[in-house]
C-alpha positions in Angstrom: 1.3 9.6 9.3 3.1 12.1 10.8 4.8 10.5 13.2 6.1 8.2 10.2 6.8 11.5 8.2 9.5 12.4 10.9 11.1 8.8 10.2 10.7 8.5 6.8 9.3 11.6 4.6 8.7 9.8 1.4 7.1 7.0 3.2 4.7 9.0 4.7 3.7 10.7 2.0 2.9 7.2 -0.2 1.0 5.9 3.1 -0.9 9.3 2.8 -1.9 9.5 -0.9 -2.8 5.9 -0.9 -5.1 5.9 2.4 -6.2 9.5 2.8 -8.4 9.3 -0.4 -10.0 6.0 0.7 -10.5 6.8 3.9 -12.2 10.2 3.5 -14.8 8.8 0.8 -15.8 5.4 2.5 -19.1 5.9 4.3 -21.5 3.3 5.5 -24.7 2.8 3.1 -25.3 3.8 -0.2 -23.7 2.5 -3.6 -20.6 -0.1 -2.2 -19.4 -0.9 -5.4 -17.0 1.7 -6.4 -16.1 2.2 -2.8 -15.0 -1.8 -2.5 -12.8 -1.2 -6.0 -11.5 2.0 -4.6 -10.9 0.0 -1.4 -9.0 -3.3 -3.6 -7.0 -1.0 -5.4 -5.4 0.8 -2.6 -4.0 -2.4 -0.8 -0.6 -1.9 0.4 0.1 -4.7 -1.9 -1.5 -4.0 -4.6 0.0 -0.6 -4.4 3.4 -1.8 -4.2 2.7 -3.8 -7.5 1.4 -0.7 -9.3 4.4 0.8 -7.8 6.9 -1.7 -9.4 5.2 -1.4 -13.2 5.1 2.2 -12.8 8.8 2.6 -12.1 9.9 -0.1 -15.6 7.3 2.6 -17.2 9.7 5.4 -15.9 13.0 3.4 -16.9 11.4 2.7 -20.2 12.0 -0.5 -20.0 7.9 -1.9 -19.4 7.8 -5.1 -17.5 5.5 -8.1 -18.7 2.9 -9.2 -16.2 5.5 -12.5 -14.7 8.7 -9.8 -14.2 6.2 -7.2 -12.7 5.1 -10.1 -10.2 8.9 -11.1 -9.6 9.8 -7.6 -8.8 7.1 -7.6 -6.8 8.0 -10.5 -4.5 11.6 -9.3 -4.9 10.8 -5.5 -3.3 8.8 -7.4 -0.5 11.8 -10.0 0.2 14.2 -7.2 -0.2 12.0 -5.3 2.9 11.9 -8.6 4.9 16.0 -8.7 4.5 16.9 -5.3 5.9 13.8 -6.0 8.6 16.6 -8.7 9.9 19.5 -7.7 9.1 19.9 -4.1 9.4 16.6 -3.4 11.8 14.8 -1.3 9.3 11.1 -1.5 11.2 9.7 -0.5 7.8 8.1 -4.0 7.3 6.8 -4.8 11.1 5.8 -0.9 10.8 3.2 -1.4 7.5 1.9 -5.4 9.0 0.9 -3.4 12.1 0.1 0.3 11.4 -1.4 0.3 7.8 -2.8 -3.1 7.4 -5.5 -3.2 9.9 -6.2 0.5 9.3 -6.5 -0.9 5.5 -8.9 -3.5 7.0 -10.8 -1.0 9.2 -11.9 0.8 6.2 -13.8 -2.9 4.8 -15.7 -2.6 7.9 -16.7 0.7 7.9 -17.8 0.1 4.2 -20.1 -3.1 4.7 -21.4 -1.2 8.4 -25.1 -2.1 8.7 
């Protein structure tokens, strides 16, 4: 994160508040069940789509479940776009780096 800080402050601080939390409170054992909500709620996608309502909230303009999912899908084709056209590594850079860290935390949970 702070490597990707250096690159891109506000970045890193999203990546940060969205992972940190998780990430210090999943343990192995005890009660999974709020951990694995915890866990589905801070997907980078689903996070992004939390993102996108939140910000027609701030415009006062609310979005309906079908434009929330449309801006959604625009915002991720939009980051696929300046991936290949302009080589913004912002896209290859969450696939690779917060994914599988995202994923590491599932196995950490369901450790036996």
């Amino acid at each position: 994160l702070t490597c990707l800080a250096l690159l891109n402050f506000s970045l890193g601080f999203l990546l940060g508040v969205t992972l940190v939390p998780p990430a210090a409170a999943v343990r192995p054992g005890g009660n999974r069940l709020p951990l694995a909500i915890l866990l589905v709620l801070t997907t980078p996608g689903v996070t992004l789509f939390l993102a996108v309502l939140v910000e027609r909230e701030l415009l006062e303009a609310p979005a309906g479940l079908g434009e929330a999912w449309q801006r959604f899908l625009g915002a991720l084709g939009q980051g696929l776009l300046q991936e290949h056209l302009h080589g913004a590594h912002l896209s290859p850079l969450l696939a690779l780096g917060a994914y599988p860290c995202w994923l590491l935390l599932w196995n950490v949970l369901f450790w036996k």
